[in-house]
N, C-alpha and C positions, 0 to 999 in steps of 0.2 A: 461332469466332464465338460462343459462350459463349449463354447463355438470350437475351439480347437481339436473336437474329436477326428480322428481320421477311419477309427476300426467301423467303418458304414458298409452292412451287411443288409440282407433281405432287398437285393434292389429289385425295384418294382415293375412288372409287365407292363408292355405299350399295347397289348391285342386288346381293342375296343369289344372286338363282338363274342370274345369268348371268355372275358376275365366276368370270375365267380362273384359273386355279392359279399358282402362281409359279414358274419354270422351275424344271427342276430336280425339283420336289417331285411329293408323290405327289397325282393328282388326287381330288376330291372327290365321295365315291359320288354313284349318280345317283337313290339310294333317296330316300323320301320323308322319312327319318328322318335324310338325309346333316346338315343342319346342325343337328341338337338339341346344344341347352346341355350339356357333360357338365362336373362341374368337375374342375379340377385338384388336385393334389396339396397338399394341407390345409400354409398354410403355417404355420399356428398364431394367424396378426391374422385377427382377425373381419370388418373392413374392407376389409382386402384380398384375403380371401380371396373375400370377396360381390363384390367390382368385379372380381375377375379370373375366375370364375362369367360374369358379365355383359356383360363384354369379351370371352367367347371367339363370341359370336354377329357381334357386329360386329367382331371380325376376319376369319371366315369371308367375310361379305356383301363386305368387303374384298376377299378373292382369296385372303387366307392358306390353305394345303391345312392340312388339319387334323391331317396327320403331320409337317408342321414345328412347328405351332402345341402342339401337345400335348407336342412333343419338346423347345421351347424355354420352354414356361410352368410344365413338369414341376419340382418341388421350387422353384422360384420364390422367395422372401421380400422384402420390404421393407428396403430400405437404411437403415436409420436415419441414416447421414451426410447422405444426399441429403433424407430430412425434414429435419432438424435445420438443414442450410442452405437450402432452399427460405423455410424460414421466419424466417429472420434477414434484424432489416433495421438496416443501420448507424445507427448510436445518433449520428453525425452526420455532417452530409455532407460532401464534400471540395470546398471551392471550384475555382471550374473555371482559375482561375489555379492553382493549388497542381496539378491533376490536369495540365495541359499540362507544369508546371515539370519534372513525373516521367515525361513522355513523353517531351519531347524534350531526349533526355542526349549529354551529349558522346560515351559510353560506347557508347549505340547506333550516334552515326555512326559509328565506329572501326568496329563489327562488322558494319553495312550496306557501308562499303566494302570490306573483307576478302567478306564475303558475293557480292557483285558479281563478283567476280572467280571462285570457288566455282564459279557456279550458270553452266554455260557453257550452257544454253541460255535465258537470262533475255533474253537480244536478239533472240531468235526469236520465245520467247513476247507479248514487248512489239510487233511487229512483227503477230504475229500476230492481236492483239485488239487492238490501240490502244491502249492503257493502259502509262502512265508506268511504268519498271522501278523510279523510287524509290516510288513510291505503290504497289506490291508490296511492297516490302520493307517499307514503313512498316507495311503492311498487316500481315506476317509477324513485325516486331517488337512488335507492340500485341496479339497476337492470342497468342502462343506463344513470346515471345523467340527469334527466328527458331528456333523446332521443337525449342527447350530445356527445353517447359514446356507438354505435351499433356496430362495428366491420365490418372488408371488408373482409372476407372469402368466397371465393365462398362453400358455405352450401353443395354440392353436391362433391364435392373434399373433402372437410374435414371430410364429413362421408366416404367418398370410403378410403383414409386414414386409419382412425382410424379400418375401418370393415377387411383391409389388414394384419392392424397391429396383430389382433384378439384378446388384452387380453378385450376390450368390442364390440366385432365381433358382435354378436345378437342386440345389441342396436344401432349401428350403421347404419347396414344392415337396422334395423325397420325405423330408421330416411330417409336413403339415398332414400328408397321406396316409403317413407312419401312424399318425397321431389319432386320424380319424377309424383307424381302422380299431386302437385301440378302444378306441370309445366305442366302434361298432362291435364289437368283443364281447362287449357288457362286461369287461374286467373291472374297467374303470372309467368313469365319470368324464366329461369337461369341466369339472370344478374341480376336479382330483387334477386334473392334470396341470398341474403349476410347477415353474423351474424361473431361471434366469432366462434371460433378454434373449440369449441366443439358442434356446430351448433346452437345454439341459437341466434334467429332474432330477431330484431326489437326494439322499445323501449320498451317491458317490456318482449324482449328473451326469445319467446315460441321457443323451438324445432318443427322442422317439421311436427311429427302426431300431438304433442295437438296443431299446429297451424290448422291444419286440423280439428278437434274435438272440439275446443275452442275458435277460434278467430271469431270475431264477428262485424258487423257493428256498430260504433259508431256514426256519423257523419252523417249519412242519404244519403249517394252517394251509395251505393247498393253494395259496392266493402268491402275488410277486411285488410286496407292498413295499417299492423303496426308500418311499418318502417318509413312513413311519415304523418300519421294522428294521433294524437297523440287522440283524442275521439275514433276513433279504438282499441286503444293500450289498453287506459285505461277499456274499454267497456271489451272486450277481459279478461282483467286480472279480473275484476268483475264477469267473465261469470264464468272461473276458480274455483273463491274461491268461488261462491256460491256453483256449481257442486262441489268440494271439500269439502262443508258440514258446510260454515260461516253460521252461528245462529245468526239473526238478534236478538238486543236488550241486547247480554251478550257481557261483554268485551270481552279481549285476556288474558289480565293477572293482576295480581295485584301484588303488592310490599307487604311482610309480614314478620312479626319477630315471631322469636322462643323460645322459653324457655331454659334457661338454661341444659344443658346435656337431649339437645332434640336426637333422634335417625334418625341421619341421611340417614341412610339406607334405608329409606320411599323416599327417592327421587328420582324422574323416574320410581316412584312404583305405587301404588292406584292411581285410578280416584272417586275421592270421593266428595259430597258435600262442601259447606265451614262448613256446622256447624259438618262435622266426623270429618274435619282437627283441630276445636275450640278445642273439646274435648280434643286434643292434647297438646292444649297450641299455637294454631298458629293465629297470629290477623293480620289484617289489618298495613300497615303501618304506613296508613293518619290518622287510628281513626275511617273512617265511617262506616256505616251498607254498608250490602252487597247489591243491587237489589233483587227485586222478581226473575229476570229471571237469575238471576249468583247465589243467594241462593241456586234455583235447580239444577243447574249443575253440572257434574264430573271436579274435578279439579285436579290436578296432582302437585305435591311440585318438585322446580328445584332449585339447591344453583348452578348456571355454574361457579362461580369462588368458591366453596368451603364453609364451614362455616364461614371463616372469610367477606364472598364478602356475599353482598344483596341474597336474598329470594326471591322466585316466588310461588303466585298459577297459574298455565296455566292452561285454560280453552278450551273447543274444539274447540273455534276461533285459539288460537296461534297451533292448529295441521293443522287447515285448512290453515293457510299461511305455512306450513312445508311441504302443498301438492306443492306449489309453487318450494319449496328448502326444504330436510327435514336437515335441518340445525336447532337447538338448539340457537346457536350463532345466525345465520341469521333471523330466526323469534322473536327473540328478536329485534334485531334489527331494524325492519322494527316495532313491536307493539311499542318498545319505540320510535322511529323518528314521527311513528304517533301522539302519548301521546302529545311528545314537542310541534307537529303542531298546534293539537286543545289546546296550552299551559296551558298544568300540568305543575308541577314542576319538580324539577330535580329528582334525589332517595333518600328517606331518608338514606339509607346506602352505602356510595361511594363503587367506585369498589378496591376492594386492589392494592397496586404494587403486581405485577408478575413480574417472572423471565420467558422471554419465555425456551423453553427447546429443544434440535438439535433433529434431525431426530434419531441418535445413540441414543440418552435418552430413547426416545418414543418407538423405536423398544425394544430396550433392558429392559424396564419395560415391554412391552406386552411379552416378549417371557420368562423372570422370574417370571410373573401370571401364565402364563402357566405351567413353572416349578414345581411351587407348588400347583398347583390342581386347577386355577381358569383361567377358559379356556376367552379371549379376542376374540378371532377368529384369524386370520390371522393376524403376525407381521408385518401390514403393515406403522407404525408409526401414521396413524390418529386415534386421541382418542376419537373414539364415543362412541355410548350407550353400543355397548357389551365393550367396555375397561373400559367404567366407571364401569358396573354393575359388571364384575369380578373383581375392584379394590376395590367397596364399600363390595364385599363380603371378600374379604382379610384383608380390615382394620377394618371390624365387628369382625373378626376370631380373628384379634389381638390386638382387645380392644380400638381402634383408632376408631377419627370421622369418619363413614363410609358416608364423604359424596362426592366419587369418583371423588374427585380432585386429577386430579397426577400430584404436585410442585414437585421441584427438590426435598427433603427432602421423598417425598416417592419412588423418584427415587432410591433414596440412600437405602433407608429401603429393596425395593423391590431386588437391587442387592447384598446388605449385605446377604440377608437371603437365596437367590437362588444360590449365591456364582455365579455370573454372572462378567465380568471382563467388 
């Protein structure tokens, strides 16, 4: 589940003088001098060595005993890979037709069905949570090419990193805690615990607490081994989307057309039944009636490539895979690779050509909304919901499809009218 997780559970106590030790470890004197600051072993950065001085107070107040804590902060250093990626940001973006084209490959089904077959207790686990056996695997192929592509980062370096670095200090700090408490667990190891840059382990790349919170036995050996049991993994990410709020018996989403000078401003808007959306003009794309249990449902309208690109109703399944990644794009991706699995067809309406768009584009339409009255949040060039919702409110103002696609052509409109260079 890579830096983008959001499902961050187990959040951790501030009470210094009452939080418990972490099994396992040595308990923390009862002197009046048990939590002073002492620092660690001089890693040679000025900065890190001051936030790792400064983190060792509130890890204590945390619960960390102070003889794991000293034992695992001992000789310590900053990852320069994990700076160096932290701070890159794609010079441009990948349109979200081009991002699903590379999800869902023929290549994958071939190895989800083979996989299927593998994982002999994937019908237990599906049984056991609710949750679809192909929206596992989509899961496991989006995440780790089903467990081919976990990453070697030592987890506990790359969050002391990132917490150094401070522009995500708090989330860091929460993982790195997370991490040690594991180790202090005696579950598992600091050499076990290896993931990508942005701490996320294993084949389906839980972060640290919701591996603590969420990970689960699959496989019946009494252990929670994501990295190498793959009925763990997938148990685990089952455990996830059910606690994340999957409604067994309703889809994720369905494909649906619109009616001519429909109002696309409605999108990323209402969570409404399918028959408030009908009243609209919005049907089905295949033709069939809707289920009993997806009839009753809130459903929510998403055009991700725009009016010209395919229609969605999302359903509160496709929210509950966005507790995984709250990604748009991403949980699309994962409901369509499932689709393919249990073989539907393709979309009735292709995804358009796009023009991807540079970093300068992106920042420079968010900071010309902004100029004229339609706040995006922060010009950080990623174009999420607040970018979409202040662009679909601009292109309503000015009589254009409001449906918060920004193509190069509303790049253009946007710095014509802000008088942006």
């Amino acid at each position: 589940m890579r830096s983008r997780h959001l499902f961050l559970v187990c959040l951790l106590s501030a009470c210094a003088s009452q939080a418990a030790p972490l099994p396992g470890a040595q308990a923390p004197a009862s002197s009046p001098g048990a939590l002073a600051i002492r620092p660690p072993t001089a890693s040679g950065d000025i900065i890190f060595d001051a936030w790792a001085a400064d983190f060792r107070g509130r890890a204590l107040a945390a619960g960390v005993a102070p003889a794991l804590l000293d034992r695992e902060m001992a000789g310590l250093t900053p990852d320069p890979r994990v700076a160096a990626l932290d701070g890159r940001q794609p010079e441009f973006s990948k349109p979200v037709g081009d991002y699903i084209r590379g999800v869902v490959t023929a290549d994958r089904v071939a190895i989800a069905a083979r996989k299927r077959g593998e994982v002999a207790q994937l019908g237990a686990i599906e049984r056991r949570y609710n949750v679809p056996a192909d929206i596992l695997l989509a899961i496991w192929a989006m995440e780790s090419g089903f467990g081919a592509i976990q990453g070697d980062f030592d987890v506990a370096r790359s969050m002391a990193t990132l917490a150094a670095q401070g522009r995500r200090r708090g989330f860091a700090e929460e993982q790195l805690i997370a991490a040690f408490r594991i180790i202090g667990s005696g579950e598992f190891s600091r050499a076990d615990l290896k993931g990508s840059w942005a701490g996320a382990m294993g084949q389906t790349q839980f972060i640290p607490a919701t591996f603590l919170a969420m990970a689960t036995d699959g496989d019946g050996d009494g252990r929670r081994n994501i990295w190498r049991s793959s009925p763990d993994a997938l148990a685990s990410a089952a455990n996830l989307l059910s606690q994340g709020g999957w409604a067994p018996g309703q889809t994720w989403a369905r494909e649906v057309t619109v009616p001519a000078g429909f109002d696309f401003s409605l999108t990323e808007g209402p969570r409404e039944p399918p028959a408030w959306w009908a009243g609209k003009g919005v049907r089905r794309a295949d033709g069939q009636a809707w289920s009993e249990a997806d009839a009753r449902a809130p459903a929510q309208l998403a055009a991700p490539a725009g009016a010209n690109g395919p229609v969605f109703l999302l359903f509160p399944n496709h929210f509950a895979i966005r507790k995984y990644n709250n990604s748009l794009a991403y949980a699309l991706g994962v409901g369509l690779l499932a689709d393919r699995f249990a073989g539907a067809p393709a979309l009735a309406r292709a995804w358009p050509a796009e023009t991807p768009l540079s970093l300068v584009d992106r920042m420079t339409a968010q900071r010309a909304l902004a100029v004229l009255g339609f706040d995006p949040g922060q010009p950080d060039g990623v174009v999420g919901a607040g970018t979409r919702m202040a662009l679909r409110g601009w292109q309503k103002a000015r009589n254009l499809p409001a449906d918060g696609y920004l193509s190069p052509d509303m790049v253009r409109r946007l710095k014509a009218e802000a008088g942006a260079s």
